[in-house]
C-alpha positions as CSV (number, residue, x, y, z in Angstrom):
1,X,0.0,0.0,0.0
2,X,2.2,2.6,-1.2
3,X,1.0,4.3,-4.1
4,X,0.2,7.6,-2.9
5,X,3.3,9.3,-2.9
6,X,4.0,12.3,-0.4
7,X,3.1,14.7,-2.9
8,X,0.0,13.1,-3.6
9,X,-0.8,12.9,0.2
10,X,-0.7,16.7,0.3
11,X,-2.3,16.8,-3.1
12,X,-5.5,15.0,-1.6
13,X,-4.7,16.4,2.3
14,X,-5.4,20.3,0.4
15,X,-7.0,20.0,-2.9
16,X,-9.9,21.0,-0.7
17,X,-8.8,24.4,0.4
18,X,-7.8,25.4,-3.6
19,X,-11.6,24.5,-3.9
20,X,-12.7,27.6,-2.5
21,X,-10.8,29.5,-4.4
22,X,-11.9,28.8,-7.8
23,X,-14.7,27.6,-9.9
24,X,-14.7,25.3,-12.8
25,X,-17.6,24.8,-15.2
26,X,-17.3,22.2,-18.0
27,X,-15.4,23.9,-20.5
28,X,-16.3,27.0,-22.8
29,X,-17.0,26.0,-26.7
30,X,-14.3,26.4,-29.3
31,X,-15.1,28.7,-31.9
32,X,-14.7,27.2,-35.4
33,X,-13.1,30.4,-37.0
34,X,-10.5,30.1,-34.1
35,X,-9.8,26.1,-34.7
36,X,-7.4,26.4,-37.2
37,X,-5.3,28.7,-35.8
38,X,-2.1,27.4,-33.6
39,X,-3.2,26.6,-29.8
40,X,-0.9,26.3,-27.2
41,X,-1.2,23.5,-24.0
42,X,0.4,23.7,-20.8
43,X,1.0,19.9,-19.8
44,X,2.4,19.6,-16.3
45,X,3.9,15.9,-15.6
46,X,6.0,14.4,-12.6
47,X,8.3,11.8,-14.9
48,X,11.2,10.3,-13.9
49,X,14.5,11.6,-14.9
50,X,14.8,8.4,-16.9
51,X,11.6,8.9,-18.8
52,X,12.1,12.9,-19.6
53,X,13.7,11.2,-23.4
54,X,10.3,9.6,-23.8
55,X,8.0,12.4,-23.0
56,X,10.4,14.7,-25.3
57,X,10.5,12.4,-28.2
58,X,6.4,11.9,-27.9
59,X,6.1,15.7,-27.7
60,X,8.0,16.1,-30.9
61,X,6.2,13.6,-32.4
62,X,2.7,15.1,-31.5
63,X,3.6,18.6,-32.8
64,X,5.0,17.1,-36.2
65,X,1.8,15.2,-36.8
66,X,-0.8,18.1,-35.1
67,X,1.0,21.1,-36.4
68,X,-1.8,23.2,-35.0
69,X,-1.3,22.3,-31.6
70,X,2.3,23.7,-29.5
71,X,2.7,21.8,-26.1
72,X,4.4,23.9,-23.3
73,X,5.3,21.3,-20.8
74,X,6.9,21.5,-17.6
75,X,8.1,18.7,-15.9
76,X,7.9,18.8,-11.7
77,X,10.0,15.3,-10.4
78,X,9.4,16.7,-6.4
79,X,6.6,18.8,-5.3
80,X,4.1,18.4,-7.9
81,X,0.9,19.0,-6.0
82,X,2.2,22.0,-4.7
83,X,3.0,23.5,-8.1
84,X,-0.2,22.1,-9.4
85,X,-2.4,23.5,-6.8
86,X,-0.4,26.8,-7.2
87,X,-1.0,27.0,-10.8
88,X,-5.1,26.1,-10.1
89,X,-5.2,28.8,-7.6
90,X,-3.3,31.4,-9.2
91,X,-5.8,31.1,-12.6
92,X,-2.9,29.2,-14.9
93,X,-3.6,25.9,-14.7
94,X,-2.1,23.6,-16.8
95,X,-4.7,22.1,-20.2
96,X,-3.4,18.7,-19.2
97,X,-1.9,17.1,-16.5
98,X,-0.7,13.5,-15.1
99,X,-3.1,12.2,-12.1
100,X,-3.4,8.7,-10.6
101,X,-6.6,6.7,-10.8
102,X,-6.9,7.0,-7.6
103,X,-7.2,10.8,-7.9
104,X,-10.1,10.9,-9.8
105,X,-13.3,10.7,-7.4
106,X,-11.3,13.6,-5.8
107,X,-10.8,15.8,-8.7
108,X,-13.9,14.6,-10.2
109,X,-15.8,16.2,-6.8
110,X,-14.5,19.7,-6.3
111,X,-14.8,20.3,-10.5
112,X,-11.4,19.9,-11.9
113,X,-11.7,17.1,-14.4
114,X,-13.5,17.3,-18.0
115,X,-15.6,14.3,-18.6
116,X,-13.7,13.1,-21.8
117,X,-16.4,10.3,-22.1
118,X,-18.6,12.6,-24.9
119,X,-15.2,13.3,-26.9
120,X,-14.4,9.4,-26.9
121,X,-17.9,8.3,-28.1
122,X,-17.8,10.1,-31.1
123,X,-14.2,9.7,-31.7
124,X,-14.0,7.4,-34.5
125,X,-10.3,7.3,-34.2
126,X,-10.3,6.3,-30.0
127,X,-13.3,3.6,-31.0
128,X,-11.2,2.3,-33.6
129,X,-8.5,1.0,-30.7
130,X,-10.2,1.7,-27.9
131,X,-10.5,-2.5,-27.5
132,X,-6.4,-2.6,-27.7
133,X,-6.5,-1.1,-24.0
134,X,-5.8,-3.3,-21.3
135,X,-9.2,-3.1,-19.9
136,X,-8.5,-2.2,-15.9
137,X,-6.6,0.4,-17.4
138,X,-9.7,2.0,-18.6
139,X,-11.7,1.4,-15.3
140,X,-9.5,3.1,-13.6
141,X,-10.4,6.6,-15.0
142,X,-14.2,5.7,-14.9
143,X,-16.0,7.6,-12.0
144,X,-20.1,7.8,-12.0
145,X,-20.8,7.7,-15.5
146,X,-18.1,9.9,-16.7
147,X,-14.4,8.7,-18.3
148,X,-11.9,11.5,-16.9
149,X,-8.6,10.2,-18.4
150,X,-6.6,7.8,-20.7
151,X,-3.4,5.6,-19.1
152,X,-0.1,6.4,-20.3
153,X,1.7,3.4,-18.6
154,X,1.5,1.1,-16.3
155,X,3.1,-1.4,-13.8
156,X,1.7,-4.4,-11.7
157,X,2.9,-5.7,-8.6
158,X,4.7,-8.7,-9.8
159,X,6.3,-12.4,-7.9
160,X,9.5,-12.0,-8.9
161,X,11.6,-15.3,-7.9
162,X,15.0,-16.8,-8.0
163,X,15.4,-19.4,-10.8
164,X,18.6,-20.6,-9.3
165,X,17.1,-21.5,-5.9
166,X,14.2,-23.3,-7.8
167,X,15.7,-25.3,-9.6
168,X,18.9,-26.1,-7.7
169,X,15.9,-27.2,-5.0
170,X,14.1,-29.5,-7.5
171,X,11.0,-27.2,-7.5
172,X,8.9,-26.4,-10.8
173,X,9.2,-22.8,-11.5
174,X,5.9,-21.1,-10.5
175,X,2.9,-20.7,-13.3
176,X,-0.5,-20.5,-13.6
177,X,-1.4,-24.1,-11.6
178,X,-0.5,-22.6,-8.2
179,X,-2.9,-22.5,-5.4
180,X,-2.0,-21.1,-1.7
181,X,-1.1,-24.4,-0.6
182,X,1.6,-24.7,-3.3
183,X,2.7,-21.4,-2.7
184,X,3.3,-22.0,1.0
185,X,5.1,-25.7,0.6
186,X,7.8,-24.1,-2.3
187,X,8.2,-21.0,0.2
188,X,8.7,-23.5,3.1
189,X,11.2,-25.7,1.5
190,X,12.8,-22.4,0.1
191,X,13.2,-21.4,3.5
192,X,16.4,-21.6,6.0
193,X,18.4,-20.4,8.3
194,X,19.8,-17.5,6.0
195,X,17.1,-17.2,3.7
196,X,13.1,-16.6,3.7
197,X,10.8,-17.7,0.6
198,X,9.1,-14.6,0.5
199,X,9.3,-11.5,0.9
200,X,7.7,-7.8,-0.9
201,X,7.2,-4.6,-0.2
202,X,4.8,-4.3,1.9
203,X,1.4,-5.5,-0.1
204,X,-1.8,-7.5,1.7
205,X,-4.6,-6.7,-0.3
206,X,-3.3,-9.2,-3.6
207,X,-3.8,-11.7,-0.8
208,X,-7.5,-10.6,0.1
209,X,-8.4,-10.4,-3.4
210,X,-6.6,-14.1,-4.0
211,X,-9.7,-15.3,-1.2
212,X,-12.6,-13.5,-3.2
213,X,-12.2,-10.7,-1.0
214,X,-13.2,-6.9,-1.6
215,X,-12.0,-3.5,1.0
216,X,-15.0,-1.6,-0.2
217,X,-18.1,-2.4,-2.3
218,X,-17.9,-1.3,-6.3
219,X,-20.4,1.0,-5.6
220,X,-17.9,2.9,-3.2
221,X,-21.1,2.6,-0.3
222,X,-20.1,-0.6,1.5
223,X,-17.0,-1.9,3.7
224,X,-16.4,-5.0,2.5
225,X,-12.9,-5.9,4.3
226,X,-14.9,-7.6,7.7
227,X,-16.6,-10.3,5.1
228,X,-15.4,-13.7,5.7
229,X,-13.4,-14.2,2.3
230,X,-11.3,-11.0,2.7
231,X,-10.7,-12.1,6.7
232,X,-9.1,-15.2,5.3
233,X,-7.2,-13.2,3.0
234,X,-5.8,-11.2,5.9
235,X,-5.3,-14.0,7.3
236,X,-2.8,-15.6,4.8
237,X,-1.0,-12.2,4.7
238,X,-0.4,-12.9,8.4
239,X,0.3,-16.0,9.1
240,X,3.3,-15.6,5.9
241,X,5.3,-14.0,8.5
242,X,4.2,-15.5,11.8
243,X,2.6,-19.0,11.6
244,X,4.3,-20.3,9.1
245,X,7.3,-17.6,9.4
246,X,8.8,-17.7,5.3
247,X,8.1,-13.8,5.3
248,X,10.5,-11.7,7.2
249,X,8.2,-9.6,9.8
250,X,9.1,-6.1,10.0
251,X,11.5,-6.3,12.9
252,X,13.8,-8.8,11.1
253,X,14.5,-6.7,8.3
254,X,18.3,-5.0,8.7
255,X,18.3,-4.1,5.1
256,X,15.1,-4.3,2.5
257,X,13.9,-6.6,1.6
258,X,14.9,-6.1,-2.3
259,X,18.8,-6.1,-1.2
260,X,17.9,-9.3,0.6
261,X,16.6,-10.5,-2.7
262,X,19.5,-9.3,-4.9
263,X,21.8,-10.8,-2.2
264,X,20.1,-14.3,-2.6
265,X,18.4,-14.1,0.6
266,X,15.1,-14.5,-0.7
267,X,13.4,-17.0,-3.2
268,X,10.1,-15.1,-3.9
269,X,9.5,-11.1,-4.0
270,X,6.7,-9.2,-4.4
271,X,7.0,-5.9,-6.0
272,X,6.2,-3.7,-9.1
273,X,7.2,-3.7,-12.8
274,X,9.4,-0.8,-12.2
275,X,12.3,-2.2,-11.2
276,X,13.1,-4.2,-14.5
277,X,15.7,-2.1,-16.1
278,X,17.6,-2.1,-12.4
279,X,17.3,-6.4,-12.5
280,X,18.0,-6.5,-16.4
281,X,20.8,-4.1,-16.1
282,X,22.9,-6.7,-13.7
283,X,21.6,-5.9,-10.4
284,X,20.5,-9.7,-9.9
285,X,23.5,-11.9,-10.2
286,X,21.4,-14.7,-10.7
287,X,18.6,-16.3,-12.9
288,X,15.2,-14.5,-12.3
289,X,12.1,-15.2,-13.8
290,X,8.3,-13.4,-13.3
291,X,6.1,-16.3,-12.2
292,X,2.0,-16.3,-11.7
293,X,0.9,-15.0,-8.0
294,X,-1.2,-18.5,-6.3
295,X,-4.4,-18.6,-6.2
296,X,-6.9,-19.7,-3.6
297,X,-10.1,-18.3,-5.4
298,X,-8.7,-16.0,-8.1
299,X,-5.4,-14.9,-9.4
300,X,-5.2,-11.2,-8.2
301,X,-2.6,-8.5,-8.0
302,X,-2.8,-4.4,-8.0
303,X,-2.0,-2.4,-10.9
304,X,-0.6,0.9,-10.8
305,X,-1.0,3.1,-13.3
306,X,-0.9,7.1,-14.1
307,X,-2.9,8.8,-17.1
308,X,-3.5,12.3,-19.2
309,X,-6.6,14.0,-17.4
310,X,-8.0,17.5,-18.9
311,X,-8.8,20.1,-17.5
312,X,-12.3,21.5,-16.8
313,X,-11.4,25.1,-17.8
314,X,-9.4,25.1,-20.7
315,X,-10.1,27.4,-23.4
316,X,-8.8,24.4,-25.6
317,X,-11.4,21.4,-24.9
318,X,-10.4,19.4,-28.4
319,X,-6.8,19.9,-28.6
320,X,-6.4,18.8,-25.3
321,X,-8.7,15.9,-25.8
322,X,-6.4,15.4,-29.1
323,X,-2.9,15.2,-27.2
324,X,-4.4,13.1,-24.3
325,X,-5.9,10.7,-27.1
326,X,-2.3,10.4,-29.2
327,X,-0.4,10.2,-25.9
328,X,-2.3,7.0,-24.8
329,X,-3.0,5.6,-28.4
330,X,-0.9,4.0,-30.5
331,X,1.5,6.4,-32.0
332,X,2.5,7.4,-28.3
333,X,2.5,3.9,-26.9
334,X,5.1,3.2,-29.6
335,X,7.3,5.8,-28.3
336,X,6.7,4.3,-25.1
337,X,7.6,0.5,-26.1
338,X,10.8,1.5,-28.0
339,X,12.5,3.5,-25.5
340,X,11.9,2.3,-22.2
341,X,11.3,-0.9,-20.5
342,X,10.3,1.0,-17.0
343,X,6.7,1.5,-17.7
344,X,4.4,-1.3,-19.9
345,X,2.7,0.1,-22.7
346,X,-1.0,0.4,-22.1
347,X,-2.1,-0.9,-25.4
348,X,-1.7,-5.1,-26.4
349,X,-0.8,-4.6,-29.5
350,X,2.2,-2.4,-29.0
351,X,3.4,-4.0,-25.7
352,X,3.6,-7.5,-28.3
353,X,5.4,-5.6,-31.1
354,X,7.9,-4.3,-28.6
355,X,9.6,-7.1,-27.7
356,X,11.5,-8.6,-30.2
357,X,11.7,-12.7,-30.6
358,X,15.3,-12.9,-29.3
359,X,15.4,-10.6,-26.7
360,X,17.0,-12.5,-24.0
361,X,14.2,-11.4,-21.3
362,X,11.5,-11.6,-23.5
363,X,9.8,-14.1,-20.8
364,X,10.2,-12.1,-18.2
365,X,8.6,-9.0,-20.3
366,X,5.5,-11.3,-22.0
367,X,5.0,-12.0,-18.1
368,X,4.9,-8.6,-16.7
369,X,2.2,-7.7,-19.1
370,X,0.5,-11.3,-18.7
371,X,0.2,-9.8,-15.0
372,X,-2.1,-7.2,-16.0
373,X,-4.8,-9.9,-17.2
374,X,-5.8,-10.3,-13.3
375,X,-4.6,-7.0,-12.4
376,X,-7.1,-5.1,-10.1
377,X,-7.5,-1.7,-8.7
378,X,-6.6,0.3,-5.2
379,X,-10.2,1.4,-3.7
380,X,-10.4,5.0,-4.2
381,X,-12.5,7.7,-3.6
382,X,-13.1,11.2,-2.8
383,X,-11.6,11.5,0.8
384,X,-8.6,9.5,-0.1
385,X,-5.7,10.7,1.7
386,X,-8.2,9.4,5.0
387,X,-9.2,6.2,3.6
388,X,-5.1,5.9,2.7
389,X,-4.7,7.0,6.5
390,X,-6.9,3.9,8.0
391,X,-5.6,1.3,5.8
392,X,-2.2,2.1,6.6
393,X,-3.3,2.0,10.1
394,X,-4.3,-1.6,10.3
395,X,-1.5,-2.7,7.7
396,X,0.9,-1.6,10.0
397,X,-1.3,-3.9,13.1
398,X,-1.7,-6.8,10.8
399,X,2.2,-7.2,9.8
400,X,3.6,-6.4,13.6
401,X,0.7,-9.3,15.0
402,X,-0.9,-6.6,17.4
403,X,-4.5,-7.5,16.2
404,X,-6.2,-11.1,14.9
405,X,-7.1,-11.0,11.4
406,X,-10.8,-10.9,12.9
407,X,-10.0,-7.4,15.0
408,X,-7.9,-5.9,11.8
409,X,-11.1,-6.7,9.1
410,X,-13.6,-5.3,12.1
411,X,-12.0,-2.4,13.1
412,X,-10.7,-1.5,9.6
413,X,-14.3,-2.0,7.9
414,X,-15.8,0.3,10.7
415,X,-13.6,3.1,10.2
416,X,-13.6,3.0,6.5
417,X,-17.7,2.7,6.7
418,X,-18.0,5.9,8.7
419,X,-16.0,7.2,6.2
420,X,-18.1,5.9,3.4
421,X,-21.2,7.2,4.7
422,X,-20.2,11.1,4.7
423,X,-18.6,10.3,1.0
424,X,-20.1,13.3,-1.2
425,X,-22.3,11.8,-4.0
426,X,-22.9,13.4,-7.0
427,X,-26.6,13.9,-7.9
């Protein structure tokens, strides 16, 4: 559980405040004699250093093909809800700008976001791939009705594993055949005194979802966390660490648990697509491979995932609509593919055509995007940073073994029920 970055949590923690200082309606109309003429956007984005090529070579690309349309982008890597909020308040806010998914019910409340559902439905273009998105990717930007962004890239939380340890053990590398009970004999027999099976960075709800578990109904009305599936899920998560004691629990850890997994010390590890160009640039000195997560009901992971939202007050509704469009589609996904192997395309078609037949972790990459097929979705809505707040809460309770499963699911489901009930709804 650790999406929100801290400039998120402020993001959600004052967005609120910036509310009452400005008003957004849904977007003025363009005139037609002014259509032609050249338009400029402000895009605001928080990229990694690494990426900054990517954006700049799918910015260039844009302008060549939409000669019509300029984009002025500014790139924030720290404090980019406070320069975002600043530009909101101060009247410049930027035509586009990167958000999470599980921003949107937040924006989407206090009248930031322009529903981009009309544009897409008569789009002949978008319909034409809209079916090449991964489709949790397009969920993610769905709040009441409306559509308030495209993906630009996205990662799952991945078992990563040790393909020396397997096989030196005898074991048969993990796929799509394991259940729980595999997964906790291989993580046994994996374990020793200098080495745990498992390990990740801190996840539990994979697990909960695994059991045919929810945290909140999809309605965004009901805690679901205290039903008996997800208690079993819990459950699982802690008995990893202290039943059947594969998982280091926090207090055991001298160094993360990625070094411990670079340094041999671990078989299994959870953790997101992100760190392939560290592992495939040398920082594993052993055989790794990206197996299937077990199953007890379902296969089940989170997906993370950022995206192009518009906003409600730009004078420039259809150009922005038309960079947010290219960005996600195929001519920006291809950019995408080609130069980096952080981020996984968002569309199938172009995450297939970028990896070439003999590249030598073309497994490894086929997997990470095989993920997405069960990936699902971080509960969000419009008082996130609180709901953020309690789940952290009883995370931290569940891994240290101060509360049962039972007293985590009940006390966690109450909290995040009153919460629920004072949840604006839009009429």
């Amino acid at each position: 559980m650790r999406e929100l970055t801290r400039s998120k949590l402020v993001l959600c923690a004052t967005v609120a405040a910036v509310a009452t200082l400005v008003s957004f309606g849904g977007g003025p109309a363009v005139d037609p004699a002014a259509a032609a003429a050249t338009v400029t956007l402000k895009f605001l984005t928080w990229s990694d250093t690494r990426n900054l090529p990517i954006t700049e070579a799918q910015i260039k690309a844009f302008e060549a093909s939409h000669p019509n349309i300029k984009i002025d982008w500014t790139n924030v890597p720290s404090g980019y809800a406070s320069k975002l909020l600043a530009m909101i308040a101060a009247g410049e806010a930027p035509d586009v700008f990167w958000s999470s998914y599980t921003d949107i019910p937040m924006w989407v409340n206090r009248g930031v976001l322009l529903d981009l559902k009309p544009y897409m439905d008569k789009d002949k273009q978008f319909q034409s791939w809209k079916n090449d998105y991964i489709p949790i990717l397009l969920q993610g930007f769905e709040y009441e009705g409306g559509i308030y962004g495209l993906p630009n890239a996205f990662n799952a939380i991945l078992l990563y594993y040790n393909a020396d340890m397997f096989d030196q053990a005898g074991i048969k590398r993990p796929d799509s055949s394991w259940t729980w009970e595999q997964f906790i004999q291989v993580a046994m027999r994996l374990t020793g005194p200098d080495r745990y099976g498992y390990a990740d960075r801190g996840e539990w709800m994979h697990w909960v979802w695994q059991a045919g578990g929810e945290v909140i109904s999809s309605d965004r009305t009901r805690a679901l966390i205290n039903q008996s599936a997800a208690i079993e899920g819990l459950k699982f998560a802690q008995d990893l660490m202290h039943r059947f004691r594969v998982q280091p629990p926090p207090n055991a850890l001298t160094v993360s648990a990625l070094e411990m997994f670079a340094r041999g010390q671990i078989a299994m590890y959870g953790d997101g697509g992100w760190k392939f160009p560290s592992f495939m640039e040398g920082q594993l000195k052993f055989d790794w491979g990206v197996g299937v997560w077990p199953k007890k009901v379902r296969e089940a992971t989170r997906v993370l995932f950022d995206g192009g939202v518009v906003f409600a007050g730009t004078k420039h509704p259809q150009e922005a609509w038309e960079f947010v469009k290219w960005y996600s589609g195929p001519p920006g996904q291809e950019i995408n593919a080609r130069l980096s192997r952080l981020t996984t395309p968002v569309l199938k078609s172009t995450v297939q055509a970028s990896i070439p037949p003999n590249d030598p972790f073309r497994l490894q990459l086929l997997a990470r995007f095989q993920t997405a097929a069960y990936g699902r979705l971080y509960p969000s809505i419009v008082q996130q940073s609180e709901l953020t707040t309690i789940i952290g809460k009883y995370e931290r309770a569940l891994w240290r073994a101060e509360m049962t499963p039972d007293q985590v699911a009940t006390q966690m489901a109450d909290e995040i029920q009153k919460l629920l009930d004072k949840e604006p709804r839009r009429k």
